[in-house]
C-alpha positions as CSV (number, residue, x, y, z in Angstrom):
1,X,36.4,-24.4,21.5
2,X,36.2,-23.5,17.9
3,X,33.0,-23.0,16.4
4,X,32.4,-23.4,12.8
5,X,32.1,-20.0,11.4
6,X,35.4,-19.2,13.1
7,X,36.3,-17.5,9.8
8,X,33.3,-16.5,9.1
9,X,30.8,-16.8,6.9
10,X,29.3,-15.7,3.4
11,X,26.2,-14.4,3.2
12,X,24.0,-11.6,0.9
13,X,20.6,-11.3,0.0
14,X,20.5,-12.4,-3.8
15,X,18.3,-10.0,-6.1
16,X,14.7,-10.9,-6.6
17,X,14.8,-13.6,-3.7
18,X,11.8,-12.9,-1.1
19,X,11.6,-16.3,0.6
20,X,12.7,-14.9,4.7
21,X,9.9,-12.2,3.8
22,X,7.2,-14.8,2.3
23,X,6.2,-17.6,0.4
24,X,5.2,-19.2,3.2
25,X,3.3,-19.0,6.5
26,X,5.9,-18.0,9.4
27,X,5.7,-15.1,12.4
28,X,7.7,-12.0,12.3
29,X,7.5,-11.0,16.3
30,X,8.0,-7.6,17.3
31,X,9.6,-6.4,20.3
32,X,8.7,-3.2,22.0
33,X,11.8,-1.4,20.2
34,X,10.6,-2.9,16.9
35,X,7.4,-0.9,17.5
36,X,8.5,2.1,17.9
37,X,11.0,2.3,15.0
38,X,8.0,1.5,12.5
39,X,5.6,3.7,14.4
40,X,7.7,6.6,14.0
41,X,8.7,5.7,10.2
42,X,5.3,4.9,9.5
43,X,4.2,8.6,11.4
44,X,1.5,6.9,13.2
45,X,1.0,5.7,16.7
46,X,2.1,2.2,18.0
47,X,-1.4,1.2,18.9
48,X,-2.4,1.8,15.2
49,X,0.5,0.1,14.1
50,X,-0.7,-3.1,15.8
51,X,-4.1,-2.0,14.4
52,X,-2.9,-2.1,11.0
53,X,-0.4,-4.0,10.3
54,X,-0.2,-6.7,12.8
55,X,-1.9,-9.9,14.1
56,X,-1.8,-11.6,17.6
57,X,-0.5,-15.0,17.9
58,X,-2.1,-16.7,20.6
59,X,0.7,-18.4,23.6
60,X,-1.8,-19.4,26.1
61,X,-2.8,-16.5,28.4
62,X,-1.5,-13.7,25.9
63,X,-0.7,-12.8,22.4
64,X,2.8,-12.1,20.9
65,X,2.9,-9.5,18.1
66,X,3.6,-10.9,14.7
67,X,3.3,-8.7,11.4
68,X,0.4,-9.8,9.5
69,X,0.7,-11.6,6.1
70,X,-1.3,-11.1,2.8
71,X,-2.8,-14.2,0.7
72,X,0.2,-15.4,-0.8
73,X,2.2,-15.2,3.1
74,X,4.1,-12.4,1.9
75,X,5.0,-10.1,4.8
76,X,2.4,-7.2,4.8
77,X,5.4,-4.8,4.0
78,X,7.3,-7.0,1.0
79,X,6.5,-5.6,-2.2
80,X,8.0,-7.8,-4.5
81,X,8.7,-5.4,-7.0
82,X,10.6,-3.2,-5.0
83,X,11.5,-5.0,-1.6
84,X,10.6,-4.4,2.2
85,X,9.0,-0.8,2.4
86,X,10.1,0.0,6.3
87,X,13.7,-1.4,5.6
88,X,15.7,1.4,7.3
89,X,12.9,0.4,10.3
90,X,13.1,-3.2,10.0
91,X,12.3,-5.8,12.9
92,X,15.7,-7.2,14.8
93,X,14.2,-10.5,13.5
94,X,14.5,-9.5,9.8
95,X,17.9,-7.1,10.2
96,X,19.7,-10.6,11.7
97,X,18.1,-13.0,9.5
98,X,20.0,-15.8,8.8
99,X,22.4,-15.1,11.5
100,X,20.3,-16.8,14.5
101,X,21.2,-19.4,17.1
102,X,18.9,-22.0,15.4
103,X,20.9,-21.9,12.1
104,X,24.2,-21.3,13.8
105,X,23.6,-24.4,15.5
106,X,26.1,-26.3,13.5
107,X,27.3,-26.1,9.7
108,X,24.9,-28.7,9.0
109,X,21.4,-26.3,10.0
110,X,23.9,-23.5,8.5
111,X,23.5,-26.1,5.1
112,X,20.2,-26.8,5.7
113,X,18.8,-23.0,5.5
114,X,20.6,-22.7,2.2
115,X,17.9,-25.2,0.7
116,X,15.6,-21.9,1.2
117,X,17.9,-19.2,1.1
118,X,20.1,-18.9,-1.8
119,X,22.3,-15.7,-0.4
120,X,24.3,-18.2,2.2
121,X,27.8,-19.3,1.7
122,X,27.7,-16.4,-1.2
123,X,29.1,-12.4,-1.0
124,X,30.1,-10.9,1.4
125,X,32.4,-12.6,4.0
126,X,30.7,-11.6,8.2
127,X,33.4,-12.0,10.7
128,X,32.8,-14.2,14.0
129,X,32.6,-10.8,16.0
130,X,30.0,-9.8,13.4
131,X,27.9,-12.8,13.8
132,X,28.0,-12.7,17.5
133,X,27.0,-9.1,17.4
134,X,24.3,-10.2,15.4
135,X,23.3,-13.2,17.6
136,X,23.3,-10.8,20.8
137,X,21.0,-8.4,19.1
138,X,18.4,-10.9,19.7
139,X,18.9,-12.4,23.2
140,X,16.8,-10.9,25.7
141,X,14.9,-9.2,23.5
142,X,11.7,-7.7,25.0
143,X,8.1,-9.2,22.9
144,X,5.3,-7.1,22.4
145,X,2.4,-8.7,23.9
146,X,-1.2,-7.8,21.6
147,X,-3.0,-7.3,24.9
148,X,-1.3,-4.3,26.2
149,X,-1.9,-2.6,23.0
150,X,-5.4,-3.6,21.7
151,X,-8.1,-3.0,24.2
């Protein structure tokens, strides 16, 4: 069965565009691995990265752990000036972005992200083996939950 990025697909972040990092409300969940990257760039402790720079959102009987947000729903780490200050550290969810099963769904949700995000079907060219490296990176992934970290 071919899929539609069989050849690929273009894709790179355009200069000066922050929309997957803000303008408006979303979640940016972290996994346990996620944590620990910006714990150790950010040369604190995990708990007091969860402290800081992170917010629960409620799923019923526990909490996932999303990065917070400032006023204008920019991610607490974008600034605008100069781009995402833990980049080396980013969350998988970030590092992947746009190359998850919900846009890869067909070419037409692949058409319908470029309404928001002005770097698809431009640059550089991502192989199919790229992509599905990309896809695997998030399946199975293992969610911080708020509660085991904030007593």
């Amino acid at each position: 069965m071919n899929c539609f990025y069989e050849e690929g697909l273009q894709f790179s972040c355009q200069e000066g565009c922050y929309y997957c990092c803000g303008v408006e409300p979303g979640f940016v969940f972290l996994s346990l691995d996620d944590l620990k990257r910006l714990a150790i760039y950010l040369k604190i402790d995990e708990q007091a990265v969860v402290k800081t720079y992170c917010r629960p959102v409620n799923m019923g009987s526990f909490s996932y752990i999303s990065l917070k947000e400032v006023a204008n729903h920019d991610c607490i780490f974008l600034e605008r000036e100069k781009g995402c200050q833990v980049y080396q550290s980013r969350p998988v969810q970030c590092a992947t972005y746009p190359f998850w099963a919900s846009i890869l769904e067909s070419r037409e949700t692949w058409h319908q992200e470029k309404q928001w995000c002005p770097g698809i079907d431009k640059g550089c060219l991502h192989s199919k083996e790229f992509i599905e490296n990309e896809l695997v990176k998030r399946r199975g992934i293992n969610l911080a939950v708020w509660e085991e970290f904030v007593q």
